[in-house]
N, C-alpha and C positions, 0 to 999 in steps of 0.2 A: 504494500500500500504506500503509495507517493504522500509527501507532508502535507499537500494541497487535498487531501481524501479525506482528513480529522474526520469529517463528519458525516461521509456518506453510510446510508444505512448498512448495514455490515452484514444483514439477512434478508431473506424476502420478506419474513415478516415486517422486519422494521422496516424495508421499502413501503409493504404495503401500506404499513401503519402513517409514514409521513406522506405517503401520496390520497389518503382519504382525507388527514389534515390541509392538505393542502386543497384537495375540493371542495371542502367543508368552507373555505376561509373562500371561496373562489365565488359559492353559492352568496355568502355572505355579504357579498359586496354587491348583489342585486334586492337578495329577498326581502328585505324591509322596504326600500327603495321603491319598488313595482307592486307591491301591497296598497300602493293609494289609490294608483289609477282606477281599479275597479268602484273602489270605494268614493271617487268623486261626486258622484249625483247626493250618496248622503251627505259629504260635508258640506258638499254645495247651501243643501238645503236647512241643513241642522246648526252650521256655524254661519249663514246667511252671508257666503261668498258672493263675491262681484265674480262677474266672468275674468274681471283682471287682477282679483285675489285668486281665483283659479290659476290663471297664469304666470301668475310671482309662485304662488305652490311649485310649480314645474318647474321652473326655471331656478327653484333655489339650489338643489340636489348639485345641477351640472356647473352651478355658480359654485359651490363650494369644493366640488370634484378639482377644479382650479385653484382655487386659494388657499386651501390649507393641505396641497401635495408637499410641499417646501417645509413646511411646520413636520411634518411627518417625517424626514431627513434628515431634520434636526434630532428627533426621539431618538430614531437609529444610532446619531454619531455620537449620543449624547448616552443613552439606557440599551442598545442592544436591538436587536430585530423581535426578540422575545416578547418584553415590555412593551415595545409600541404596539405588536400586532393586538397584546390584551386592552391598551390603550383605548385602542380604534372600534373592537370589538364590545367591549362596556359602553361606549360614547353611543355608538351604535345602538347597541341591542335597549339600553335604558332609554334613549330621547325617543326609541321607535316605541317604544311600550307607552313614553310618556304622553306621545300624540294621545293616545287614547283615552286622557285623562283633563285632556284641558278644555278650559271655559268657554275659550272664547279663540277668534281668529288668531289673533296676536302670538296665543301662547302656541298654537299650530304651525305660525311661522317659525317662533326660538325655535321650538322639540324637534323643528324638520331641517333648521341651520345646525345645530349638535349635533341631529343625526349622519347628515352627509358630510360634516366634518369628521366625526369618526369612519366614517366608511374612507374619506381622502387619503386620513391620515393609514390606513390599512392599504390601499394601494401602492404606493412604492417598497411596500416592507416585503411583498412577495416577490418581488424578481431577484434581491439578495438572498431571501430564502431557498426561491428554486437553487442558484449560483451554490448556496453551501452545502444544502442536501444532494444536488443531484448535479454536479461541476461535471457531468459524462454525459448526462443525461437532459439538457436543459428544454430543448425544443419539445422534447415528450412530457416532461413536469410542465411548463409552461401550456402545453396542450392539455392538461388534466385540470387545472386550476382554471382555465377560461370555462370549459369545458362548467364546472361549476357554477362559472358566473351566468353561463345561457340557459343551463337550467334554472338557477334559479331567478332570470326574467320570466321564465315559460312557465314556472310552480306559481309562484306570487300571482302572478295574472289570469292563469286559467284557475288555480284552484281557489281562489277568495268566494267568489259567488256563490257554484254551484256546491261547494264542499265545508269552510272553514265559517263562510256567516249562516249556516244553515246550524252547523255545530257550537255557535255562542248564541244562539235565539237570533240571530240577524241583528246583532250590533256590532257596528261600526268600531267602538272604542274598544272590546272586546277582542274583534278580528286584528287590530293591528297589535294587540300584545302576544297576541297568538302567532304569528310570525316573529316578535322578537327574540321567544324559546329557541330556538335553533341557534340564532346568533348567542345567548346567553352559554345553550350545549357547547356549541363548539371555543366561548371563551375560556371553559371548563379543561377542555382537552388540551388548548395551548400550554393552561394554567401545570399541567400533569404530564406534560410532553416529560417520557424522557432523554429523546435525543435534540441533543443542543442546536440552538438556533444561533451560534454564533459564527462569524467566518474564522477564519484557518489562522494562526499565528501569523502566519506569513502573511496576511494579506491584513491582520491588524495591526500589525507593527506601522503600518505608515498612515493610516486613517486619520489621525487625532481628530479635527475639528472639522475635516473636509463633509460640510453639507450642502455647503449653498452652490448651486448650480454653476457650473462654467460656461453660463453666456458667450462668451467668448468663441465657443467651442460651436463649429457650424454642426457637427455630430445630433449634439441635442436640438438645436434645429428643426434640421431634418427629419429627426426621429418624430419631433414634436406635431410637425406640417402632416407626417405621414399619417399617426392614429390621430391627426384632427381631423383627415380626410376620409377616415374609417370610420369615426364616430360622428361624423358630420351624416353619411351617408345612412347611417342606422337610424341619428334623430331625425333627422328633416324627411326619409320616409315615411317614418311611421307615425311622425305627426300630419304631414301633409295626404296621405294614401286617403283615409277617410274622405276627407273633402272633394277631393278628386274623384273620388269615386261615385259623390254626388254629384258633381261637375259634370261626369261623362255620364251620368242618366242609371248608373247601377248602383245604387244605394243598397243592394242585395246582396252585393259581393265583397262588403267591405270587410266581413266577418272573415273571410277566404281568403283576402289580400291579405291583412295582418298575420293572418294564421300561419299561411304560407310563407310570410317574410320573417317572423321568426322561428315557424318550425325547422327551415331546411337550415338554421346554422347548427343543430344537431349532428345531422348526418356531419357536417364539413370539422365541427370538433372531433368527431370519431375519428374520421379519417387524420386528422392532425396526428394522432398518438401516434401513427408509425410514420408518418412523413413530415413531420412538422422541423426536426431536428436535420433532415438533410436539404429541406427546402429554406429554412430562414437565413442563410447569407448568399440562397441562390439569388440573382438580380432578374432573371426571368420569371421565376414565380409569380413574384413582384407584377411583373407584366401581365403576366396570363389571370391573374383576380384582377387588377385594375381593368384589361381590356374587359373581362368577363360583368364587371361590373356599369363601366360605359355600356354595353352592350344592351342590359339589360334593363337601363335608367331610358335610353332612346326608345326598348320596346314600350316599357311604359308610359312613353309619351305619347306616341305613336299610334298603339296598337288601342282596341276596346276587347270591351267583354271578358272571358277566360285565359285571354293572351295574357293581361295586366296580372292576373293570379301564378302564373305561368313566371313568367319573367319576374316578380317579387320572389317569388320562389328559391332562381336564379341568384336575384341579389343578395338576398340576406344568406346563400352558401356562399356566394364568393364575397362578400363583405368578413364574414366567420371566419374565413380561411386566410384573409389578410388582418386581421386581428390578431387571432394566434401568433404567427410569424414575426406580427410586430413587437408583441409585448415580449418574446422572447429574444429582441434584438440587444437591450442596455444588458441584459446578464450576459451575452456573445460578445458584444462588440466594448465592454466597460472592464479598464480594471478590478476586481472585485470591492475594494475601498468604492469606487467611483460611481461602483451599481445603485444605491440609493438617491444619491443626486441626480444620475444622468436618468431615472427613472421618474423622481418628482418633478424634475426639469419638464420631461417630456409629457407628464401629464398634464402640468399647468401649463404648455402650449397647446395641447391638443384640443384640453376643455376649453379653450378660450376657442380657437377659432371652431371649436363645435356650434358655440353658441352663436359666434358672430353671422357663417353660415347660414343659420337657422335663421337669425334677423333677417337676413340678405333676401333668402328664402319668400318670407313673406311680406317683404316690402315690393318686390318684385310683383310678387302675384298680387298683390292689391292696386299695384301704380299702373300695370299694364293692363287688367282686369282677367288677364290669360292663365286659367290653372294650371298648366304645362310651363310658366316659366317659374314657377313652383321650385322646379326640377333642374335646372338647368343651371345652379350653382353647385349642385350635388355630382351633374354627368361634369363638369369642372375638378372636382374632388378626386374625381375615378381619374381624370388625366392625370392629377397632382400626382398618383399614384405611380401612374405610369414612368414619370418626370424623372421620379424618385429612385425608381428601381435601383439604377445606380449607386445608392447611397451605402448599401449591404457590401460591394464592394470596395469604394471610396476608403467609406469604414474601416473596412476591414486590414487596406492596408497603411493606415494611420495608426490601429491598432497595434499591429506587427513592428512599427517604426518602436514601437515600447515594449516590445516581447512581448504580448501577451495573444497576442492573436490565434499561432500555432495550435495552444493548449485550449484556446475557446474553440476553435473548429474542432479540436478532437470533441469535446465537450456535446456538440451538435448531433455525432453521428453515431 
């Protein structure tokens, strides 16, 4: 065993055991999160929301997914990966429980700003994680832990209604503490982990204070433009899909569309487990989801009817499969010290131009009156992609210029 190995499970079991921890924590970072949207029409009515307290509702989660990634960095350099990830996970699990308890709008806003600040701060703590459990293995951990996070958009949303308010009498404050349980379980199993969440001697010895992002550094960048372009692509669908669907005269199929655009990033996680670790520093990959993505943003411009179900389909697989890839790029392409920041870095870029996107989105569609130009900063986004491809290589040998590159590719395959 190499001195960079400390901490890789040392049995299948123990693999097993850190790779459920790790979807556990994967799920974690949606399930609370995608627990409202069902639940809208009660808060609507019950905390006597504006349709534009509706839309600060929304818009808080990806506002804080940005500002408090950085804060989260600091936990790392400052308590370990351990401690923040409990951190994030209490901050979480307790403001999502609390929603369910408060009076009035107001406290709905705090309990949902704590909330997505803990979830923030639990995002960058998982790519150093994958880097120190699985340094052979990253592209397949990093595919198991997304892999958590799509299921648990796809449990929160499908099961609140028909399953979870049927089982508290149909309350609302109720249903969303009942999704905080899990988040609570799994803060429990962090709490009890017993293989270390720490990196390697080797790679703490030069850490000290290093958290705050190297702007400087076009890496973070680009890493950052690229999941803005992924996550741009995921919100501004499936906000806009609905509308559009009344636009084009099938108010019938909006159920299908959505269905479709997030069930098929399932399959596309599946598939990641075995390919995810040979394809994230390939630059064609890259290509083949961004083209597949464009591809699929024109059909549904384009096309009506079953085609629009068809092609969302499409998108939300090849959107899935450039997400995985990306988020596995800062533990490949980052010295291990450097995985935290260049992770925070890249989050608090992406979320910002998810949102900006979004604005753009529908400023567009109101100022031209046209539902389809909707769309059209998103088939923008899938080029972004394209643009980029490059950058896995670029990276890579930037990386190499500092030794570390070699050992990240072994890492991938």
């Amino acid at each position: 065993m190499r001195s960079g190995d400390a901490n890789v499970p040392s049995s299948p079991r123990g693999a097993l055991a850190s790779l459920i921890l790790l979807w556990l924590a994967g799920a974690c970072l949606r399930l609370t999160v995608l627990a409202v949207p069902p639940l809208m029409p009660r808060l609507h009515a019950d905390l006597h929301l504006t349709e534009s307290g509706v839309g600060l509702l929304s818009s808080l989660p990806p506002l804080l997914f940005s500002i408090a990634a950085i804060p989260g960095a600091l936990l790392i350099a400052r308590f370990g990966i351990k401690a923040t990830l409990l951190v994030g996970l209490l901050l979480n699990a307790l403001a999502a429980a609390g929603r369910g308890a408060v009076p009035d709008s107001g406290f709905l806003y705090a309990a949902t700003i704590v909330m997505a600040a803990g979830v923030s701060v639990m995002q960058p703590a998982l790519p150093p994680l994958v880097r120190t459990w699985f340094p052979h293995r990253i592209g397949f951990a990093t595919a198991i832990y997304t892999n958590g996070l799509l299921v648990g958009e796809i449990l929160a949303a499908a099961l609140t209604i028909p399953f979870v308010l049927p089982l508290v009498g149909d309350s609302w404050r109720l249903s969303l503490m009942v999704w905080a349980l899990p988040v609570v379980a799994t803060a429990l199993l962090v709490l009890t982990a017993r293989r270390p969440m720490t990196a390697p001697k080797s790679a703490r010895a030069t850490t000290g204070a290093a958290w705050w992002p190297d702007w400087k550094h076009p890496l973070i960048w680009r890493l950052g433009i690229l999941l803005g372009s992924v996550n741009a692509l995921y919100f501004v669908a499936n906000a806009f899909l609905p509308d559009y669907m009344i636009a084009a005269g099938r108010p019938d199929l909006i159920g299908s569309a959505l269905t479709a655009l997030n069930l098929f990033q399932l399959p596309a996680s599946v598939l990641m487990f075995a390919l995810a670790g040979r394809l994230a520093t390939r630059p064609w990959a890259y290509v083949a989801t961004g083209a597949l993505s464009f591809l699929s943003i024109i059909g549904i411009m384009t096309m009506s009817g079953l085609w629009i179900v068809a092609w969302s389909a499409l998108l939300g697989f090849a959107n899935a499969t450039t997400l995985i890839l990306v988020l596995a790029l800062p533990s490949i392409l980052s010295a291990s010290e450097d995985v935290p920041r260049t992770s925070a870095g890249m989050f608090t870029i992406s979320y910002s131009c998810a949102m900006a996107v979004s604005l753009v989105s529908g400023w567009l569609w109101e100022w031209t009156r046209l539902p389809v130009m909707g769309f059209v900063p998103i088939a923008l986004c899938a080029v972004l992609i394209l643009l980029l491809a490059a950058t896995v290589r670029h990276a890579g040998r930037g990386a190499e210029s500092a030794g570390i590159a070699t050992s990240a590719r072994t890492s991938t395959e």
